[in-house]
N, C-alpha and C positions, 0 to 999 in steps of 0.2 A: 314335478319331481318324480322319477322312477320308483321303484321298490328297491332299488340297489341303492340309489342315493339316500331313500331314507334309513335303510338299515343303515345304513354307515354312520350318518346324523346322528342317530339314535349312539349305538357304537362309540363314537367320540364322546358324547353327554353323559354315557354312565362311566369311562375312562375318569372324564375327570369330575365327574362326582365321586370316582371311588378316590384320587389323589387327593380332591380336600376336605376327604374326608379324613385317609389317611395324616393330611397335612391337619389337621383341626386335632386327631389324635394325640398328633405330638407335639404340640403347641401345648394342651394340656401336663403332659407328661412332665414335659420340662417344667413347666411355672409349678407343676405338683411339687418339684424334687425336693425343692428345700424338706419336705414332710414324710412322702416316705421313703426317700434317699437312706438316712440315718437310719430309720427301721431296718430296712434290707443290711444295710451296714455293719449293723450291732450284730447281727451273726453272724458275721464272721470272725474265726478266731483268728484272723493276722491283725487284726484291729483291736486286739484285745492290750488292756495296759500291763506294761511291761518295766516301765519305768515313771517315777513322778518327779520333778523338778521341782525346788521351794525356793523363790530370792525375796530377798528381802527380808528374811527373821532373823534378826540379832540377838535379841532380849529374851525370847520366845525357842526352845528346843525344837529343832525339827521334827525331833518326836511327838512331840504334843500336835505338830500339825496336823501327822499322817494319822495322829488318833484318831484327831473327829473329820477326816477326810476319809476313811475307813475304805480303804479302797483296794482290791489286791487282781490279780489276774483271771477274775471271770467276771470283773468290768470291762467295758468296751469305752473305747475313746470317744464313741458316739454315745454313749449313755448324757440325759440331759446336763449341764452342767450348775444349774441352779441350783440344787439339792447339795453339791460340793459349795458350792459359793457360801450359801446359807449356814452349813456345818462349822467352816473354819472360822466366818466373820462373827460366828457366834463369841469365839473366845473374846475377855475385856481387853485383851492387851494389842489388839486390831482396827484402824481406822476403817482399810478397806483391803478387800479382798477381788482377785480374778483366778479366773483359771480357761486357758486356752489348752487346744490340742496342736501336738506335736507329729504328724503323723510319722509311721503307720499307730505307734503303741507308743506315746508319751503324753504325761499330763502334767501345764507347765503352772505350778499357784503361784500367784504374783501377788504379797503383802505388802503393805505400808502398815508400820508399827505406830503404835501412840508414843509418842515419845517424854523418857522424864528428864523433869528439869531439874529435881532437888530430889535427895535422900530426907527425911523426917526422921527426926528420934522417938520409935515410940515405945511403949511397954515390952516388945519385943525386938526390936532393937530398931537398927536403919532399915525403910521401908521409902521404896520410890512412891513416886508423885507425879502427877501429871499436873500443865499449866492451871487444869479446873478444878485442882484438890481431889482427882482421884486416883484412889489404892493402885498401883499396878501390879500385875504375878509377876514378877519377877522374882528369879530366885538371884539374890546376892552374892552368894556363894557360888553358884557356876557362872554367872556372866557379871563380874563385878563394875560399877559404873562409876566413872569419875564426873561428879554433881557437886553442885553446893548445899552443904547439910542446915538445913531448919530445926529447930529447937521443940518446935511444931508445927503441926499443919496448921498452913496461915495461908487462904486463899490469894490472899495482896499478895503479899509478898512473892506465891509459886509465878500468880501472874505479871508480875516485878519483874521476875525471873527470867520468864519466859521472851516478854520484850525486850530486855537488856540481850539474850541470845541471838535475838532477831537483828535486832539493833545494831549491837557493839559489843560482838562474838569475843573480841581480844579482853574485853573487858570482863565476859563474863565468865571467859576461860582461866580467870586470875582471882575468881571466887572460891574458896574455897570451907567457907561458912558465912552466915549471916546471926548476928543475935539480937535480942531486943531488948535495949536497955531504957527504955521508954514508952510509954503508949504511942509517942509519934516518934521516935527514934528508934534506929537501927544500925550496927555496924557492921560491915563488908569485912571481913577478914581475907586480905589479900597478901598471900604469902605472910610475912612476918610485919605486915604494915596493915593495920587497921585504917578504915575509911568511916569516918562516922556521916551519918545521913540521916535526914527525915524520911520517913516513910514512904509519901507519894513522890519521893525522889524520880526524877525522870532517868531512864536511860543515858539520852545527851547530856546529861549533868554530870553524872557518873565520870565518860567517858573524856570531862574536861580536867582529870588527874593528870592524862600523859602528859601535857605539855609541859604541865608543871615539874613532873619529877623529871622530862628532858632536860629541863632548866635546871635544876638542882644538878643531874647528873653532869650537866657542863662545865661546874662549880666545882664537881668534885664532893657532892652534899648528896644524901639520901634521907628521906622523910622518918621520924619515928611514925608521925599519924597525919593522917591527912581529914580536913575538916569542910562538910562539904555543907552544914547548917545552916548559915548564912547569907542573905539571897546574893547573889552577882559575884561571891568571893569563895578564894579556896583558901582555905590556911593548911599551909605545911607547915608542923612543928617538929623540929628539930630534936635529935639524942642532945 
């Protein structure tokens, strides 16, 4: 081989030693970005929040959200979002909490509330419940809730409740107190027609009223009270 051929040789070998090198650079660079992408990102101020979206709180003031979200425009939409996450699921009245970016400057919280099933009478007046017997903030007076009201908190019964919703929604939209006239007895207050029951009353027990006041209603009859005690049998008693 001449001296011309090998300088070329040579020549070609650091060519493309320097492309994969260069190509091994950015190979790097890229799998980096997840990391310091967002770094470089957060300074700038066209990224900066501008606006914050909340869905999902009914119960819950959106106020109260953007409290412990504390967030205002020398945040960046790249800023970590865990620290938000963590703030707002802190409140009791949230099962779960997210938050995505919207870009350039929007930050979007996505709640699921705990939901109540009953109002309770307590020393200070109606207080929501949740199915596990506990306290929720709500305030009454600004977001008022159509529930079935308990006499007290009675874990059975909220989780009665909460099945019968699951259950036989028509039925438990038709609730509109329950009391307890018994250690094993209870009654449904359903519009102007009382439903008396045992306790561990099922759901599908419940819900075997309608055919009955169908039946009546075909007649031209409507129930004073309907008795549901008795295993396999509904009594409808009559005005």
């Amino acid at each position: 081989m001449s001296g011309t051929e090998a300088a070329g040789a040579d020549a070609g070998w650091s060519t493309r030693r320097v492309r994969l090198t260069l190509l091994g650079v950015a190979v790097l660079l890229l799998l980096g970005a997840p990391f310091w992408g967002p770094l470089i990102l957060r300074q700038l101020s066209f990224f900066r929040v501008r606006k914050v979206e909340i869905i999902g709180a009914h119960y819950v003031p959106v106020s109260d959200v953007m409290d412990r979200l504390h967030v205002d425009t020398t945040v960046s939409v790249w800023d970590p979002t865990g620290p938000l996450v963590a703030r707002v699921a802190s409140h009791p009245a949230f099962r779960s909490v997210s938050v995505r970016r919207r870009l350039p400057g929007t930050l979007v919280v996505e709640v699921q509330e705990t939901q109540p099933v009953a109002l309770v009478a307590t020393n200070d007046g109606l207080r929501a419940y949740d199915a596990a017997g506990t306290l929720l903030p709500i305030d009454l007076d600004r977001t008022p809730i159509d529930a079935p009201i308990l006499p007290r908190r009675d874990v059975a019964l909220l989780r009665l409740l909460n099945a019968l919703r699951n259950e036989a929604p028509t039925v438990y939209d038709r609730v509109s107190e329950i009391r307890i006239t018994a250690p094993d007895e209870v009654v449904f207050q359903m519009g102007s027609m009382p439903v008396r029951a045992l306790r561990d009353v099922a759901p599908a027990r419940l819900a075997e009223i309608a055919p009955v006041e169908d039946d009546l209603a075909r007649r031209g009859l409507h129930a004073a009270e309907i008795d549901l005690r008795y295993r396999d049998q509904v009594i409808a008693r009559l005005p």
